[in-house]
C-alpha positions as a LaTeX table, in Angstrom:
\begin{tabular}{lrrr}
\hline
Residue & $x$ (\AA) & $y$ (\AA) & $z$ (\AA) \\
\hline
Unk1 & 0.00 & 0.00 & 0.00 \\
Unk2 & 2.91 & 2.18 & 1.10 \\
Unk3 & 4.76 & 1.64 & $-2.43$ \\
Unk4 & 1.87 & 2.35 & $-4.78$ \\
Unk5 & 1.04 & 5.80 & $-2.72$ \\
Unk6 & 4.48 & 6.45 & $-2.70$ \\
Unk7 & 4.24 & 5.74 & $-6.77$ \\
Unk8 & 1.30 & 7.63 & $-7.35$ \\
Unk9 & 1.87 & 10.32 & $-5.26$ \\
Unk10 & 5.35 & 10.99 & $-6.97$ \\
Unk11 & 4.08 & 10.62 & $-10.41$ \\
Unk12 & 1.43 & 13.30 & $-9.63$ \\
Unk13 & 3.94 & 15.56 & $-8.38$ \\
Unk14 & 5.90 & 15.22 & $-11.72$ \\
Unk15 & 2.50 & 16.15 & $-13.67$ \\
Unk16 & 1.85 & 19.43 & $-11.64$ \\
Unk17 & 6.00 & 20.54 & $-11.86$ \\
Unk18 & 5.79 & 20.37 & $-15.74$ \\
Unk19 & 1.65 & 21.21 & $-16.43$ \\
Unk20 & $-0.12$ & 23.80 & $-14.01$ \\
Unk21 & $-3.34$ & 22.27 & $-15.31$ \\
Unk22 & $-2.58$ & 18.79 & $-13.81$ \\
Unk23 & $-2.91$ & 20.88 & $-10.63$ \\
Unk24 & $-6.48$ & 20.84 & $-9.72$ \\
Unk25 & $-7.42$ & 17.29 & $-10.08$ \\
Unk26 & $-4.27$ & 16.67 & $-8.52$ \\
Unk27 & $-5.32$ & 18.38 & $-5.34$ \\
Unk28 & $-8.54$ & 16.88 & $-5.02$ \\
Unk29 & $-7.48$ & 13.11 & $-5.34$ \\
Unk30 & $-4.49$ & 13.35 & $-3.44$ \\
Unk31 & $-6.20$ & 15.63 & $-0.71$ \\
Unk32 & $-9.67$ & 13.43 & $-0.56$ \\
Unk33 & $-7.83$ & 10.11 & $-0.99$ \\
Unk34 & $-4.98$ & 10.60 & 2.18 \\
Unk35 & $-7.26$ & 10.57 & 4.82 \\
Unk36 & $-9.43$ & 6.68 & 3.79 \\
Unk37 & $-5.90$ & 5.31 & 2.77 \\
Unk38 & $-4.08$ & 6.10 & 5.93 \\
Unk39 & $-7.35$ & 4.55 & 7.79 \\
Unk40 & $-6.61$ & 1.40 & 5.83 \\
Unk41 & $-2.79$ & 1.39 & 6.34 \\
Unk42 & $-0.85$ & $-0.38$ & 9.45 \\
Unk43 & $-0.59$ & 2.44 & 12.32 \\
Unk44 & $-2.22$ & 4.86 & 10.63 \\
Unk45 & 0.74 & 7.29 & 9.91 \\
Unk46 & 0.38 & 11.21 & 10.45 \\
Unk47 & 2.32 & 11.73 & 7.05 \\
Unk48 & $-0.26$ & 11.35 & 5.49 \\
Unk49 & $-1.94$ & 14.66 & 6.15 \\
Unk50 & 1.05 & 16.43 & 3.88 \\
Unk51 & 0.62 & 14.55 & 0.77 \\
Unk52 & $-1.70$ & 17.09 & $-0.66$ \\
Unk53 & 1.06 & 19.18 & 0.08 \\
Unk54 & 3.58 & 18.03 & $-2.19$ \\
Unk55 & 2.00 & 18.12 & $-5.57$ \\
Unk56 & 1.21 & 22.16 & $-4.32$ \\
Unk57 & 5.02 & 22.16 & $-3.65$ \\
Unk58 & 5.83 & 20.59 & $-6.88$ \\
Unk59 & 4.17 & 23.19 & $-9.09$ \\
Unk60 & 5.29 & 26.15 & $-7.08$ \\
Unk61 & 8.98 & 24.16 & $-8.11$ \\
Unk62 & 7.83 & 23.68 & $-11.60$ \\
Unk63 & 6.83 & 27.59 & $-11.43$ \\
Unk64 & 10.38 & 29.11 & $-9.93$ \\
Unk65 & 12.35 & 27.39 & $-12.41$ \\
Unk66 & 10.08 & 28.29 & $-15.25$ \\
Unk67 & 10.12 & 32.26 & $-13.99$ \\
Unk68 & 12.67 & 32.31 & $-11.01$ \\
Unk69 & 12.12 & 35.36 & $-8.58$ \\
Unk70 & 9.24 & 36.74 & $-10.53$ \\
Unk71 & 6.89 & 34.59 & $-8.86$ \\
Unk72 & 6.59 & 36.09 & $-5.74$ \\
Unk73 & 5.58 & 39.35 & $-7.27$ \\
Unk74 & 1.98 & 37.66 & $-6.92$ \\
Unk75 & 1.93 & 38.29 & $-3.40$ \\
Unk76 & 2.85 & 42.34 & $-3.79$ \\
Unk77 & 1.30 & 43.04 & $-7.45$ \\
Unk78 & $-2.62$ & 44.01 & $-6.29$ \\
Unk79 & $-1.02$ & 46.07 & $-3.52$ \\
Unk80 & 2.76 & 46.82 & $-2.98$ \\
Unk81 & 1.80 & 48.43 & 0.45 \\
Unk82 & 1.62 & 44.57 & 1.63 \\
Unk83 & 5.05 & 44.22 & 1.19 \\
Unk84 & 6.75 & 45.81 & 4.50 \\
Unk85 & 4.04 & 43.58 & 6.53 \\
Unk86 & 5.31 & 40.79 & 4.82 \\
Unk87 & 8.41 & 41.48 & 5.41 \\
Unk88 & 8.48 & 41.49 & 9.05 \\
Unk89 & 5.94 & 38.89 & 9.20 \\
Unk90 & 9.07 & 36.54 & 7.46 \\
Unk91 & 11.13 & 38.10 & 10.05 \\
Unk92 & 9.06 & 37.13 & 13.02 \\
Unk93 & 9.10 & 33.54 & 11.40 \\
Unk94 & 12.35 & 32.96 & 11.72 \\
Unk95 & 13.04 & 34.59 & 15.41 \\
Unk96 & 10.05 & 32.17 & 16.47 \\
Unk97 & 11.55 & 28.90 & 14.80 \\
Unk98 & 14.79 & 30.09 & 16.32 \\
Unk99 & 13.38 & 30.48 & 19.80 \\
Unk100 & 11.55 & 27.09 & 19.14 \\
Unk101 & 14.97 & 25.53 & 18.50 \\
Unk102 & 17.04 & 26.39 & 21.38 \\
Unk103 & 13.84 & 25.75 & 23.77 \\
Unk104 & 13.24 & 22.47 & 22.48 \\
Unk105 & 16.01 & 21.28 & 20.39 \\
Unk106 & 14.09 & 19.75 & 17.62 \\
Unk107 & 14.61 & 20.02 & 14.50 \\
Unk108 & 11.23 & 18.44 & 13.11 \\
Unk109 & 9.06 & 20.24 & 15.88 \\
Unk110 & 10.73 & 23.97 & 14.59 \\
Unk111 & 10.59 & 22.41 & 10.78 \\
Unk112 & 7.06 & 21.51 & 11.19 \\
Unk113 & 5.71 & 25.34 & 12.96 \\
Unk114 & 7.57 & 27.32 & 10.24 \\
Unk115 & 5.98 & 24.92 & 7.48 \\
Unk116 & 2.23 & 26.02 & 9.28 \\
Unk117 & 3.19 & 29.33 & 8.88 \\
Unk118 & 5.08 & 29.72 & 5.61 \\
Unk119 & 2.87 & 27.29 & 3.66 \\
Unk120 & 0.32 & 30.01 & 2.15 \\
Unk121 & 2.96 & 31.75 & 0.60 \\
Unk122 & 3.88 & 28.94 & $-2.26$ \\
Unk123 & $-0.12$ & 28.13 & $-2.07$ \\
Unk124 & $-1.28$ & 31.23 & $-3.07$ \\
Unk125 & 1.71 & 31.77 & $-5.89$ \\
Unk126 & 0.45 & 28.73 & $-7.33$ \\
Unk127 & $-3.02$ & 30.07 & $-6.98$ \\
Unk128 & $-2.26$ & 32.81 & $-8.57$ \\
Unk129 & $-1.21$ & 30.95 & $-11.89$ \\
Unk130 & $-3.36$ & 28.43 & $-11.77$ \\
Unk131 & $-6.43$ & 30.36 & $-11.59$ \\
Unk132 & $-5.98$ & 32.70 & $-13.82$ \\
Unk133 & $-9.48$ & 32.08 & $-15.85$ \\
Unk134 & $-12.92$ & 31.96 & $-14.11$ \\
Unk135 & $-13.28$ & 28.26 & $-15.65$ \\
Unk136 & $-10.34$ & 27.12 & $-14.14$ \\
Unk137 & $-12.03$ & 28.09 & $-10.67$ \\
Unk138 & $-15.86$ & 26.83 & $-11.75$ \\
Unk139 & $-13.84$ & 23.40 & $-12.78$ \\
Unk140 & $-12.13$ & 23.32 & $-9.36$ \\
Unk141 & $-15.54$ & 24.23 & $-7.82$ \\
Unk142 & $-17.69$ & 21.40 & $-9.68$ \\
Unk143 & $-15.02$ & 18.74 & $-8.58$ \\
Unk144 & $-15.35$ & 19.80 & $-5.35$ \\
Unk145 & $-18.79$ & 19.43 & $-5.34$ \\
Unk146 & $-18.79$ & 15.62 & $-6.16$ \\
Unk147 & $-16.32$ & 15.05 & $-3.70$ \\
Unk148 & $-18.64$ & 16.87 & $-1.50$ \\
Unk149 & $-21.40$ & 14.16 & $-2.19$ \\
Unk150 & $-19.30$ & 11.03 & $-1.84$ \\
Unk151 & $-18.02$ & 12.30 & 1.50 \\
Unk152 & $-21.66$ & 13.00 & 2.69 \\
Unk153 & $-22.81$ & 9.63 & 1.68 \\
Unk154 & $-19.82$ & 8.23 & 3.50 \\
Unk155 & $-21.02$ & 10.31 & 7.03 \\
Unk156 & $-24.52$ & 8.97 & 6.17 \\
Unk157 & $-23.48$ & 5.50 & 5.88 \\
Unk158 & $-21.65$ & 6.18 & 9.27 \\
Unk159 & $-23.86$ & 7.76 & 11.14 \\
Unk160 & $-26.54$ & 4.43 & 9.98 \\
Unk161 & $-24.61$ & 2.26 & 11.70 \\
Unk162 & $-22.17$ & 0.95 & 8.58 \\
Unk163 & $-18.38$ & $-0.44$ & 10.30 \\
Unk164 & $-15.88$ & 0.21 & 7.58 \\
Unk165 & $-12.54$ & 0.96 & 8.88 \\
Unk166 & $-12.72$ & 3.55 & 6.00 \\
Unk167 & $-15.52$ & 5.34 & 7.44 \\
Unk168 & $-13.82$ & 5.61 & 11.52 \\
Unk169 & $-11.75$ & 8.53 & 12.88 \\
Unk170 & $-8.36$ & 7.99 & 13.09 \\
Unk171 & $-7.24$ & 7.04 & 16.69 \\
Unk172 & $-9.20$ & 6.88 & 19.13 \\
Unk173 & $-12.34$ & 8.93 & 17.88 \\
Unk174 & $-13.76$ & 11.90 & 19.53 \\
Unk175 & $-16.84$ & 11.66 & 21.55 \\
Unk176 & $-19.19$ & 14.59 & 22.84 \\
Unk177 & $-21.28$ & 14.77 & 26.19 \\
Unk178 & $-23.73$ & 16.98 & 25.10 \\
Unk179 & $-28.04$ & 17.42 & 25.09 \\
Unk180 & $-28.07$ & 15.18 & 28.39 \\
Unk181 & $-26.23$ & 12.31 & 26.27 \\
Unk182 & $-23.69$ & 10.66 & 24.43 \\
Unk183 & $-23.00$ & 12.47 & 20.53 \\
Unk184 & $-20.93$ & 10.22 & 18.08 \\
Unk185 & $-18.66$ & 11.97 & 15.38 \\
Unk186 & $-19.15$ & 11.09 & 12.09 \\
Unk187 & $-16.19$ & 12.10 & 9.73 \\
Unk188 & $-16.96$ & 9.74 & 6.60 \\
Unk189 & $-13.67$ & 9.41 & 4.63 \\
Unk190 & $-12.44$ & 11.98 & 6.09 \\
Unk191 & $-9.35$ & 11.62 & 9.24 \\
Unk192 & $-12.16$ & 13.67 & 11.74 \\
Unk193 & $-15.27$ & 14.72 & 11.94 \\
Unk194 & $-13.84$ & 18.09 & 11.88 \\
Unk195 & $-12.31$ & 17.64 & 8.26 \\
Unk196 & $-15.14$ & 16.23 & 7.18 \\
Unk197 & $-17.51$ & 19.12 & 8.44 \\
Unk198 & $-14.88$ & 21.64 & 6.97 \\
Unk199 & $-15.57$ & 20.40 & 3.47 \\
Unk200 & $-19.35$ & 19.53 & 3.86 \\
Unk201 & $-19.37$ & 23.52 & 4.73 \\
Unk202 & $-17.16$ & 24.55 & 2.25 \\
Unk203 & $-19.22$ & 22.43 & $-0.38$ \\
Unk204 & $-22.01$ & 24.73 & 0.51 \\
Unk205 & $-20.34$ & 27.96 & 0.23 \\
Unk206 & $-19.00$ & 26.59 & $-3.41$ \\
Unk207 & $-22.58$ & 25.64 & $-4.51$ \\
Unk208 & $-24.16$ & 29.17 & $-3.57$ \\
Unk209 & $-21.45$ & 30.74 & $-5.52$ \\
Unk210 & $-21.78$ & 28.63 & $-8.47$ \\
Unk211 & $-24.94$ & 29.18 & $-8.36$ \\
Unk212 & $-24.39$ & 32.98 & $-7.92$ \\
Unk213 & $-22.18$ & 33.09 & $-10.79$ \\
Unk214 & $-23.09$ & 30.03 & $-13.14$ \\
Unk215 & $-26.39$ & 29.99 & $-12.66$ \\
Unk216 & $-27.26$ & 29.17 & $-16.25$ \\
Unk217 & $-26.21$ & 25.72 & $-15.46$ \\
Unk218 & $-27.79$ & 24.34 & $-12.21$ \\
Unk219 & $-31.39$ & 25.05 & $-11.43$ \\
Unk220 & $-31.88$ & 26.31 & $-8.09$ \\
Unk221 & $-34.37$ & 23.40 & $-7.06$ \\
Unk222 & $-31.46$ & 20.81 & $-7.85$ \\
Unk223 & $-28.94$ & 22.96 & $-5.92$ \\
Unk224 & $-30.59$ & 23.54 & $-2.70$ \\
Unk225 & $-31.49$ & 19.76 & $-2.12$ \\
Unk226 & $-28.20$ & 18.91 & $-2.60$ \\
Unk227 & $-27.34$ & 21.55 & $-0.27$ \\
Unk228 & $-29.49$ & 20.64 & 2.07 \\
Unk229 & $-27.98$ & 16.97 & 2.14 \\
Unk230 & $-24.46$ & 18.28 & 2.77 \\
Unk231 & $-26.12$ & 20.32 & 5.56 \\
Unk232 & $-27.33$ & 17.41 & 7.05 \\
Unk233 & $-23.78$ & 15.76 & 6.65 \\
Unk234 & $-22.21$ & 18.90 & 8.29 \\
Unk235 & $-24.74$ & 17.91 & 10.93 \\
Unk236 & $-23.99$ & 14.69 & 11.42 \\
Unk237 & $-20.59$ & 15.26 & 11.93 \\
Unk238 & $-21.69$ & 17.19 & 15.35 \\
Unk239 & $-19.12$ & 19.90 & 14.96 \\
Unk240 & $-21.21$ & 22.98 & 15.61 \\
Unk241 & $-19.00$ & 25.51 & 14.20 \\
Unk242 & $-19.02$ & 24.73 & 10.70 \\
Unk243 & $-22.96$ & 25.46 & 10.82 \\
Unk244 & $-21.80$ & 29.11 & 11.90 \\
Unk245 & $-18.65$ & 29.27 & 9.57 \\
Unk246 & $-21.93$ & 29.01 & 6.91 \\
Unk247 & $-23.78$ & 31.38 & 8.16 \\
Unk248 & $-20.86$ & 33.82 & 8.35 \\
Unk249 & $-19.90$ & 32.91 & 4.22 \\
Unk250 & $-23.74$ & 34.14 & 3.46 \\
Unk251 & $-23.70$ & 36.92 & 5.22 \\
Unk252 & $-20.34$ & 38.54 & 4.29 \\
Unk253 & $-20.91$ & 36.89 & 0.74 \\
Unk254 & $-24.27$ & 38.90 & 0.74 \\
Unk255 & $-22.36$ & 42.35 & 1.91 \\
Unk256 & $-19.94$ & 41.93 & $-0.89$ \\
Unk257 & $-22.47$ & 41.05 & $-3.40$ \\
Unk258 & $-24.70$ & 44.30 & $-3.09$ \\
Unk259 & $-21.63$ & 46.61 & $-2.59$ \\
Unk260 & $-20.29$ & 45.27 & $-5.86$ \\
Unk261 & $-23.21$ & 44.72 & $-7.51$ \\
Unk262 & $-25.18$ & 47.33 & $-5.87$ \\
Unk263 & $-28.51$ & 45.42 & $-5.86$ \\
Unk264 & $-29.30$ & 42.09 & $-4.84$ \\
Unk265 & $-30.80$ & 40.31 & $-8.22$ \\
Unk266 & $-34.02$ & 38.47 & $-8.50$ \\
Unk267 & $-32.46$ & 34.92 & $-8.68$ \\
Unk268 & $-30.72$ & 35.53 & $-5.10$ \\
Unk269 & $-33.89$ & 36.69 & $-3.22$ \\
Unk270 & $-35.83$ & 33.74 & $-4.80$ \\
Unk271 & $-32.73$ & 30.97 & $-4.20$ \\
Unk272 & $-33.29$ & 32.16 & $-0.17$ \\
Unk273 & $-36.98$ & 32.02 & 0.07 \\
Unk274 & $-37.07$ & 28.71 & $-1.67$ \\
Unk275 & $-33.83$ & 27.64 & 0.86 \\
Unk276 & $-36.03$ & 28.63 & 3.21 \\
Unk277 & $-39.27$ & 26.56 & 2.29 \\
Unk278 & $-37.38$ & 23.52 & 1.39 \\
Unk279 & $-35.48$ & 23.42 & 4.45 \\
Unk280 & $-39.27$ & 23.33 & 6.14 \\
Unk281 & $-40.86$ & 21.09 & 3.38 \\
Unk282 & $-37.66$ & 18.82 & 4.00 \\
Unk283 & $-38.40$ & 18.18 & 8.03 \\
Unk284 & $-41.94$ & 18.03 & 8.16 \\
Unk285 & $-41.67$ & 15.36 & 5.16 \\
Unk286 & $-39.09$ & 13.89 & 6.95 \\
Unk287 & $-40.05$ & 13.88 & 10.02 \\
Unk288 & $-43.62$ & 13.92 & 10.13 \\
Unk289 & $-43.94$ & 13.58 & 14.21 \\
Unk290 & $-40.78$ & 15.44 & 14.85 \\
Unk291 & $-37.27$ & 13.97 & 14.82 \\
Unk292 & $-36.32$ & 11.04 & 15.35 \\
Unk293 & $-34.02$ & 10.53 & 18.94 \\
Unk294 & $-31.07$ & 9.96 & 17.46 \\
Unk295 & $-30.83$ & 12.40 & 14.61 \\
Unk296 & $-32.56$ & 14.96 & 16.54 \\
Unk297 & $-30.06$ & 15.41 & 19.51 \\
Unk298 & $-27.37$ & 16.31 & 16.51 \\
Unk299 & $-30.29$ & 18.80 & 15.11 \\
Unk300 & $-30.16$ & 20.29 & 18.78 \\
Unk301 & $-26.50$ & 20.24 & 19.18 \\
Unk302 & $-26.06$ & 21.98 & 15.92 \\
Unk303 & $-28.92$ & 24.74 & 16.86 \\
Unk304 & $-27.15$ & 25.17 & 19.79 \\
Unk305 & $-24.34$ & 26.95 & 18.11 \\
Unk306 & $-26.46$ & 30.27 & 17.81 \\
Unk307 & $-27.39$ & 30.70 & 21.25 \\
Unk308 & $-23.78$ & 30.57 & 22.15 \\
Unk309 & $-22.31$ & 33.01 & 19.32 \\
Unk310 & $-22.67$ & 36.00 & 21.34 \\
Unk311 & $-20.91$ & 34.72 & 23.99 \\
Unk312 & $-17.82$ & 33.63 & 21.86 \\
Unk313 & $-17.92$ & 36.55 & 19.68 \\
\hline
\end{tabular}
């Protein structure tokens, strides 16, 4: 198992250094498929979690030899008033992973805080080449989406009882006391339930801005069901802050929209009414006699979030 990834992996990284455009798909298998194949290999090694990591790596190699220096010109060219705060932000890197080294003497602990902190710099210079049409981001948005819905169906089958090794959290699991009870994670494919919320939330933000933006090509009815089932999967998961983190996308998304736009167009009001009557249609269908015990103590965890925003705000 260890020698194909190792294969695959490396011949993936060779794609992205020579072809930009090998890039996206690149990201998505390597970054969807780490997290089920460490499940499934002996001692479920943490390396894992950087694979995605190296075919970003490779292209940003594949772009400095191409262009040398240049590259980094990305970072500075909408604004050169960023670069000073870059700068010293570079600075304060390295003082930090110099203090971290002489108070822990360890190499691989100093290697891997600078790498937390430095790693958006390549990612975004790649970004910045790689995305440099609108269809290049609507095809990285539409793959997304379908690995959106297999991960879903993987927290489904999780949270109905299915025991895959595939569909567990690595280690030991996490498990919440809340609502009086005992709340399982679900993560699906994913490492965590965490992850697996993350991208069940970021799915949704993706779909309202294809929707937004593209909206020749999905019709809204389509959309928000499939919406709707990654919000259930977000759900599932019982990590209450990715409900917020959606909440926050539509309402900063919303701000941005009418400032730039300067009116907010028919298709947007009528995409949130009908959100809004599907997402009632949906539960009394569903649940005809209210919910059901077990899904609805992660309905009330996940409502819960709201009444305790103010607080952590």
């Amino acid at each position: 198992m260890i020698t194909l990834v190792t294969v695959l992996l490396l011949l993936f990284s060779i794609a992205c250094m020579f072809r930009l455009a090998f890039l996206i798909p690149a990201m998505l298998l390597v970054g969807f498929l780490a997290d089920p194949l460490r499940k499934l290999v002996e001692g479920e090694p943490v390396y894992f979690v950087v694979f995605v990591g190296v075919a970003v790596l490779s292209a940003f190699i594949g772009l400095f030899f191409r262009n040398g220096l240049s590259i980094f010109e990305a970072l500075t060219r909408w604004s050169p008033k960023v670069r000073l705060p870059l700068t010293l932000f570079m600075v304060l890197i390295f003082i930090q992973a110099m203090n971290s080294f002489i108070g822990y003497g360890s190499l691989i602990l100093t290697g891997i805080g600078a790498m937390s902190y430095t790693a958006p710099f390549p990612a975004m210079v790649v970004g910045y080449f790689v995305f440099d049409r609108n269809e290049r981001i609507q095809q990285l948005i539409k793959a997304y989406l379908i690995c959106g819905a297999l991960l879903v169906a993987a927290v489904c089958l999780s949270f109905l009882g299915l025991d895959w090794a595939v569909l567990k959290e690595v280690g030991a699991g996490l498990v919440i006391y809340d609502q009086g009870t005992i709340v399982y994670s679900h993560s699906g494919f994913m490492r965590s339930s965490e992850i697996a919320a993350w991208h069940m939330a970021t799915a949704v933000c993706f779909l309202i801005i294809l929707n937004v933006t593209n909206r020749s090509r999905l019709t809204i009815p389509a959309s928000v069901v499939f919406g709707l089932i990654l919000f259930v999967g977000v759900v599932l998961t019982g990590r209450r802050k990715m409900i917020m983190q959606i909440v926050q996308f539509c309402g900063l998304y919303g701000v941005l929209y009418f400032y730039f736009k300067r009116s907010l167009s028919l298709l947007i009001m009528l995409l949130l009414a009908f959100s809004i009557f599907a997402l009632w249609l949906g539960i009394e269908l569903l649940f005809p006699g209210g919910y059901s015990d077990s899904f609805g103590i992660y309905v009330a965890r996940g409502t819960s979030v709201f009444g305790d925003a103010l607080d952590r705000a």
